[in-house]
N, C-alpha and C positions, 0 to 999 in steps of 0.2 A: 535424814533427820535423826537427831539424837535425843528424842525427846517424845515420848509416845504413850500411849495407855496399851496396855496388856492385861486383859482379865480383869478392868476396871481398876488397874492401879497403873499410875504414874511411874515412870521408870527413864531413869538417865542412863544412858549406853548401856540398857539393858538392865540395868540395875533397879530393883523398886524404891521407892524414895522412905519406906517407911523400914525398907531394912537400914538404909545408912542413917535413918532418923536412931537408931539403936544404940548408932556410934559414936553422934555428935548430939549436943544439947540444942536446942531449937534455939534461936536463929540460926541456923549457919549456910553458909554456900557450897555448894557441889557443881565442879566442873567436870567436861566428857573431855577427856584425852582424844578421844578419834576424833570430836569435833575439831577441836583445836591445832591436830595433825593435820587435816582434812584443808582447814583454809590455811596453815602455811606453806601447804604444798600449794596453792592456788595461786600466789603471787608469782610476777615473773620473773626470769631470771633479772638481778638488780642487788644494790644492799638495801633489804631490807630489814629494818631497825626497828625493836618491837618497842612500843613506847613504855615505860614500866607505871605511870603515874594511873592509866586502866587498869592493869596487874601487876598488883608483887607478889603472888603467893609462889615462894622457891621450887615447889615440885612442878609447877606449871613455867616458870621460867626456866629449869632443868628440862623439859620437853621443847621447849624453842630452840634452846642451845642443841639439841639434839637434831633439829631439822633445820639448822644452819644458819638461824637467822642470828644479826646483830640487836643490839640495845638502844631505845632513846630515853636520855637520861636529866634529867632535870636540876638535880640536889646531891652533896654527896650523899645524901643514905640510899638512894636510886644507884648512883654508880660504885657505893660497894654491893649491897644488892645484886648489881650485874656481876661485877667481879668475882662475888661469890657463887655464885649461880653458870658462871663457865662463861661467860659472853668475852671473845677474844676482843682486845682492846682494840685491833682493828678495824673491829667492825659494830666502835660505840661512836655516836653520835652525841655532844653537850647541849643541851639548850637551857634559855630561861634567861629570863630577864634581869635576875640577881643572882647569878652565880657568885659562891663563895670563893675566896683565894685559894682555900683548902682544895677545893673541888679541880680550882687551876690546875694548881698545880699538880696534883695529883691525876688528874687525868691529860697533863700534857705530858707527864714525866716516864707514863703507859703507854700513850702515842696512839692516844684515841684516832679514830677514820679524820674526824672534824669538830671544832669547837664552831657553833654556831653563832656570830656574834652579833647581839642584838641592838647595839648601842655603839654613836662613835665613842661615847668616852669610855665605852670597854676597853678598847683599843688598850689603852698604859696599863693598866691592869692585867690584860693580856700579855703584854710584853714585860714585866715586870713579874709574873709566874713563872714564865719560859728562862728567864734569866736565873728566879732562884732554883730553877732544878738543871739548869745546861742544856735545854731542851728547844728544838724549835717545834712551835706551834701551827699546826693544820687550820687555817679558817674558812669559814663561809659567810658569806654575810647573808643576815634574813632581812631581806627587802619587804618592807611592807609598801604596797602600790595601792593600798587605799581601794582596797575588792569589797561591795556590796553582797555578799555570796547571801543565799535563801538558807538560811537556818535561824535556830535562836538567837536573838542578840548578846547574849552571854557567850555564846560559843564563836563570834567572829573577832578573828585576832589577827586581821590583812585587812583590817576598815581603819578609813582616814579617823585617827584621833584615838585607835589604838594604842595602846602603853607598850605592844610588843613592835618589833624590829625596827629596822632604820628606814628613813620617810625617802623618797624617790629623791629630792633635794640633795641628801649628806650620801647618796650612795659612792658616788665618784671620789670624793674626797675621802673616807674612809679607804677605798680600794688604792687610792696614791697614800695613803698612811701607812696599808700594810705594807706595799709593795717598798717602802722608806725603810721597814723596820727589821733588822738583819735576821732577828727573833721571830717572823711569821712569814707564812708562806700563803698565800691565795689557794684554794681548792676549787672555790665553784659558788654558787649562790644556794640560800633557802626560802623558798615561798610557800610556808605554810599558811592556807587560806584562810580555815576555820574547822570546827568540828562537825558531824554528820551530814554529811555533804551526799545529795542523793541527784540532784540534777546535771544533766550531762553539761548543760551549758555552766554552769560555774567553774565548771573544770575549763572547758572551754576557754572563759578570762582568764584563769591562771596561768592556761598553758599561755596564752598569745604573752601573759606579761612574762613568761621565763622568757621566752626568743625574743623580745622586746629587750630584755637587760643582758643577755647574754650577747646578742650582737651589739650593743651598746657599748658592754664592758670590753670586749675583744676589741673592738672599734679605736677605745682607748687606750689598748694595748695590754690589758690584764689576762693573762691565762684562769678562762675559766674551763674547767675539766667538768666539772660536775652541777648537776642540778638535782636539788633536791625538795621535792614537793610535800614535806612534811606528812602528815597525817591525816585524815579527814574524810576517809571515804567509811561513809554510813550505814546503816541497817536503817530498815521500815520499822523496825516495833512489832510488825503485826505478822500476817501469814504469807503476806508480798514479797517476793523475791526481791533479794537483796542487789544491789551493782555490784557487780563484777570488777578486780583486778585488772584484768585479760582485757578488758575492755575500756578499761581507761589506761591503759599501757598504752592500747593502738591507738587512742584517741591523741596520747604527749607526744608520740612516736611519727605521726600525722602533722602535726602543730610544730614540731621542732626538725624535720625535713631538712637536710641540710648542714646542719649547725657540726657534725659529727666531726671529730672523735668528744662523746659526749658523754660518761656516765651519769644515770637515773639512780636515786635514794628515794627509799619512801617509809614515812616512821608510822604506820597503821598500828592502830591499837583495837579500838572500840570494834573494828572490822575482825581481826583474828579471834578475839574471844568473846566479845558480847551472848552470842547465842551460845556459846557451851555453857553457860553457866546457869543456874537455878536458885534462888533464894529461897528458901523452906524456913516457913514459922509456922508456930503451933497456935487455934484458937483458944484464945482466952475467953470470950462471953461473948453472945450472940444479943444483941439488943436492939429492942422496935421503940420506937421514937418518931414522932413528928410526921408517922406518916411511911416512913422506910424504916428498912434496915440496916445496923452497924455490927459490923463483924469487927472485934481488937483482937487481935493478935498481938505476938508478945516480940514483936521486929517491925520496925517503921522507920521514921528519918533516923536513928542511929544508924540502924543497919545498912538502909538504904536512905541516902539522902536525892537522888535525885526528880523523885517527885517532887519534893516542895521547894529544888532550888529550881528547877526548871520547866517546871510542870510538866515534867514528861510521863509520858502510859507506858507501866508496863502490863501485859496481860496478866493473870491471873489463873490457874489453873487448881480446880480441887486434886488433891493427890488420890482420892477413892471419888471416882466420876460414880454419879448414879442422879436418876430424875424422879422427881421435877425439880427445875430449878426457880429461882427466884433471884433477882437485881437485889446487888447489896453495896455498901460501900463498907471498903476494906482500911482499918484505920489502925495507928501504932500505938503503943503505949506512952507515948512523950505527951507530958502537957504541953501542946501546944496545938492549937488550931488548923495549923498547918500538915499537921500528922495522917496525915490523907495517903496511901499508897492508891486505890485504885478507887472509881465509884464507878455503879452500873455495871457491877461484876455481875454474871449469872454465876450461882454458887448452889448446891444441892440446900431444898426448903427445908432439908431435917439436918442443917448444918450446927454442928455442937461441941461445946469446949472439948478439948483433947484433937480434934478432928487438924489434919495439916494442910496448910496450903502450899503450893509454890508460884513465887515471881518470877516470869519469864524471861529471858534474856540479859541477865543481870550478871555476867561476867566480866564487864567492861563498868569502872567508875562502881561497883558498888559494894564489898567489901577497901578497896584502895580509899574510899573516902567516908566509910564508917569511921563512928565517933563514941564519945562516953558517955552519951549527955545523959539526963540525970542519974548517971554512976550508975550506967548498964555495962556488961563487958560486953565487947568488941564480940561481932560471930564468928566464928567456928569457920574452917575450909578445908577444902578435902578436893583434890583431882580423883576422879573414875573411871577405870579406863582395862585395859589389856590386863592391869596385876592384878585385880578383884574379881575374881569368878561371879559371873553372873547368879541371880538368886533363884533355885530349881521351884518353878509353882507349884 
């Protein structure tokens, strides 16, 4: 763990939080470099493609390029992004439901791994990129089979009546559209499920439906070479061991028996970097009210939006641990009602403006989807790691 109290301060790979508070204005995020080395050695041998819509911050996407992983990319500012950041085009992955012409083009004209095509009526669009740069295009198609998976409803993007991939109905006929069009080539299919994905068994569906379409498609006579299971494998939030890579490797590897010569893709995001990350804000005012207590802080849905789009928990941690404590609810500076980061936090009873807190596990979605809203700037980020001499107590 990279995340620990030492001498009653809080400290990211060793570093205390209130010396890099020195460096950066509060809100800002701080990521552990050996965290994030840690789990992409973990994955198994495969392309895997880090999703950047979790993380863009360049010096942490320069350390994945450095441990070999590819890019999953959604928009061009995602795929120059990657390209700026070292990710060989080989080993970029396109998705998204509106990809631009721009993005087409340009990322067929690099010779991305796979454009992942979500729609038949991509298809002309597709072939019509490839045409203006001389280029032939890698596809996969992301079949949606209409998967129930146990997460937030917000986060399942393989359920029937989904706006993302193509419905089990138009799969074949798309697959005789590419195989028609002298500008595309077949790769392999995509079945991404949905996002934090902790139960063995939804993996489970997914795998049965990859060997499901993969003998399907072969059956039909299309060369599928690859399968790729998007993203989706989760973290607890809390102090529960997280699922394992390694073990849902042997779990698709089980499930698809057979089918071989077969390459595996997996676009993890929220799994490589969620826990290196820390969100640090400083208290503004401690206030009793109704009964409890309200801690504001001067970082909330801007910084972090994912509490009031999804009501997700993230922990809470005082940066100077000391007792007794007392349940407080932890709230932003936004008007709005929904400005709620944590409640039921145990927080020290002598807590007081200037004093820092950090949010826990907030490397994944939560500077990527900070915002301005009432004309706060954007927080601050910083990786921590091997180049910053830890701080001598």
């Amino acid at each position: 763990m990279t995340l620990s109290y030492r001498h009653h301060i809080l400290c990211l790979a060793e570093h205390p939080l209130p010396s890099l508070a020195e460096q950066r204005d509060t809100p800002f995020y701080a990521y552990s470099l050996p965290s994030v080395q840690a789990r992409a050695r973990a994955f198994p041998r495969a392309l895997v493609a880090f999703a950047l819509k979790a993380n863009r911050y360049p010096p942490l996407l320069r350390a994945l390029v450095a441990e070999g992983l590819g890019a999953d990319v959604v928009s061009l500012g995602e795929w120059r992004l990657a390209q700026a950041a070292g990710f060989p085009p080989e080993r970029v992955v396109v998705n998204g439901n509106a990809k631009s012409d721009a993005l087409l083009q340009e990322a067929i004209a690099a010779g991305v791994q796979s454009i992942n095509l979500d729609a038949a009526e991509e298809v002309p669009r597709v072939v019509a990129a490839a045409r203006a740069v001389g280029k032939t295009a890698a596809l996969a198609i992301r079949i949606n089979p209409g998967l129930d998976v146990h997460t937030h409803p917000h986060l399942q993007v393989a359920a029937q009546g989904s706006h993302f991939g193509v419905p089990p109905e138009q799969v074949l006929a798309v697959a005789q559209a590419i195989a028609e069009a002298p500008e595309l080539r077949l790769v392999g299919i995509h079945l991404h499920p949905g996002s934090q994905l902790l139960a063995a068994a939804d993996w489970e569906a997914v795998v049965a439906a990859a060997r499901e379409w993969v003998t399907r498609l072969r059956g039909a006579g299309f060369p599928v070479q690859q399968v790729n299971f998007g993203g989706g494998l989760g973290i607890t939030y809390t102090d529960a061991p997280d699922p394992q890579p390694e073990a849902l490797a042997e779990q698709i590897h089980r499930g698809l028996s057979g089918l071989a010569p077969l390459r595996l893709a997996f676009e993890p995001g929220r799994w490589l970097v969620a826990r290196a990350g820390v969100l640090v804000v400083r208290v503004v005012q401690v206030k009793h009210a109704w009964g409890q207590w309200f801690v504001a802080v001067d970082g909330g849905m801007n910084a972090l939006l994912r509490p009031a789009l999804y009501r997700a928990r993230h922990r809470i941690w005082p940066v100077r641990r000391r007792e007794p404590t007392r349940p407080a609810t932890v709230v932003g500076p936004n008007c709005e009602s929904t400005d709620v980061l944590a409640r039921d936090v145990p927080l020290p009873a002598d807590l007081a403006a200037g004093d820092l807190l950090a949010v826990l596990d907030t490397g994944a979605y939560g500077a990527s989807m900070a915002n301005a809203y009432n004309a706060r700037p954007l927080p601050g980020e910083m990786l921590v790691g091997e180049s910053l001499p830890p701080a001598d107590f």
